[in-house]
C-alpha positions in Angstrom: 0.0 0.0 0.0 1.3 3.7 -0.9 0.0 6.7 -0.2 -0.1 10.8 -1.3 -1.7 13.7 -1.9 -3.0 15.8 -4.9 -5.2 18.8 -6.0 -8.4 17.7 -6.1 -8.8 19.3 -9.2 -5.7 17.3 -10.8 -7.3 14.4 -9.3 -8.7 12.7 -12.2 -5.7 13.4 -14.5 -3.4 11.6 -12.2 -5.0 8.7 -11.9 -4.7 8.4 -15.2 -1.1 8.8 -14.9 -0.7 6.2 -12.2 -2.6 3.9 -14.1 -0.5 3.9 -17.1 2.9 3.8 -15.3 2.4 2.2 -12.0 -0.5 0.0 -11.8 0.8 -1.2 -15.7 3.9 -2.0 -13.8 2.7 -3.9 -11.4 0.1 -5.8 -13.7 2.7 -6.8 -15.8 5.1 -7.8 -13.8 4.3 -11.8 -13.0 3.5 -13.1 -9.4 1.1 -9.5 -9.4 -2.4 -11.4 -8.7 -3.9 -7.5 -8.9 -3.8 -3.6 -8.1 -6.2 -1.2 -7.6 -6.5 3.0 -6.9 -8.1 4.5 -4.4 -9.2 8.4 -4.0 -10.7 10.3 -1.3 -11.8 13.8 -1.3 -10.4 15.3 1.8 -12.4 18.5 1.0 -9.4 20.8 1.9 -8.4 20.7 -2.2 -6.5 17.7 -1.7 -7.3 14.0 -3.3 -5.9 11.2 -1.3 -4.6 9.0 -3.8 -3.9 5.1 -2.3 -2.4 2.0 -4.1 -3.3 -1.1 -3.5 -1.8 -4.1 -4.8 -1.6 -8.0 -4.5 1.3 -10.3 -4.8 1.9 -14.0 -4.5 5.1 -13.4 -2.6 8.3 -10.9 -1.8 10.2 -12.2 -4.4 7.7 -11.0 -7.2 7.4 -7.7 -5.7 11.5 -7.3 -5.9 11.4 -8.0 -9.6 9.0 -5.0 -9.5 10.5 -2.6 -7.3 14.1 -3.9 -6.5 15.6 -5.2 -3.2 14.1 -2.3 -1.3 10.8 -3.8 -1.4 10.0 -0.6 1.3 11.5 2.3 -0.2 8.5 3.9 -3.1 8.7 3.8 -6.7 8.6 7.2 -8.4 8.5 8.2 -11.9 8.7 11.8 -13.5 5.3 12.7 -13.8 4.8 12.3 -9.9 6.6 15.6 -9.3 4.0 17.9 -11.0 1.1 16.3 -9.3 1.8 15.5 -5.4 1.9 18.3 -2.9 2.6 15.1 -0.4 3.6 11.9 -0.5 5.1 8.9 1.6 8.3 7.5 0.6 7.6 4.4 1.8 5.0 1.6 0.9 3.3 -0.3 3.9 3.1 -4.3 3.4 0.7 -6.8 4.9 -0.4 -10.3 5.1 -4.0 -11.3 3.7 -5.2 -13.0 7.1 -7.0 -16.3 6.1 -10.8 -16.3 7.1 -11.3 -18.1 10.1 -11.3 -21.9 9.5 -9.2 -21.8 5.7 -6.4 -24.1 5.4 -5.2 -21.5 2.7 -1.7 -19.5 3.6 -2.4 -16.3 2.8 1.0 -14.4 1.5 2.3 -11.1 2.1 0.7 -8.1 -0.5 2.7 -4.8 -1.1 
């Protein structure tokens, strides 16, 4: 999960942007079992902009983002949009519902 912040009223333009760099990075890069965006109008002119995105295991998100699997991934078109952003991404662990035999593995 990453996080920033945009104009609100750049909102829908970035997203754009994100799709076609970062979510078509992740999506193509295999062991990625998905990725979504998330926005949220603080109603202070900034967008909350959040990435989600699911892997099969660490390993496949290193062949995305490299051996610091913690630090964010940028790319030049970032700069002209976020007024904030966090330079790290946050990973978890799916939790198995109660009672599944399945492992669930770590998502970045």
């Amino acid at each position: 999960m990453w996080r920033g912040w945009i104009p609100t009223e750049k909102a829908a333009e970035y997203v754009e942007i994100v799709e076609r760099t970062g979510m078509a990075g992740y999506r193509r890069t295999p062991g990625n079992e998905g990725a979504q965006i998330l926005t949220r109008d603080l109603g202070d002119g900034r967008t909350e902009i959040i990435t989600l995105s699911w892997w099969t295991d660490l390993d496949q998100i290193r062949a995305f983002a490299g051996d610091d699997i913690d630090r964010a991934r940028y790319y030049p078109e970032d700069d002209d949009y976020l007024v904030e952003r966090e330079a790290t991404v946050a990973h978890f662990e799916v939790a198995s519902p109660p009672g599944s035999d399945v492992l669930a593995e770590p998502a970045g």
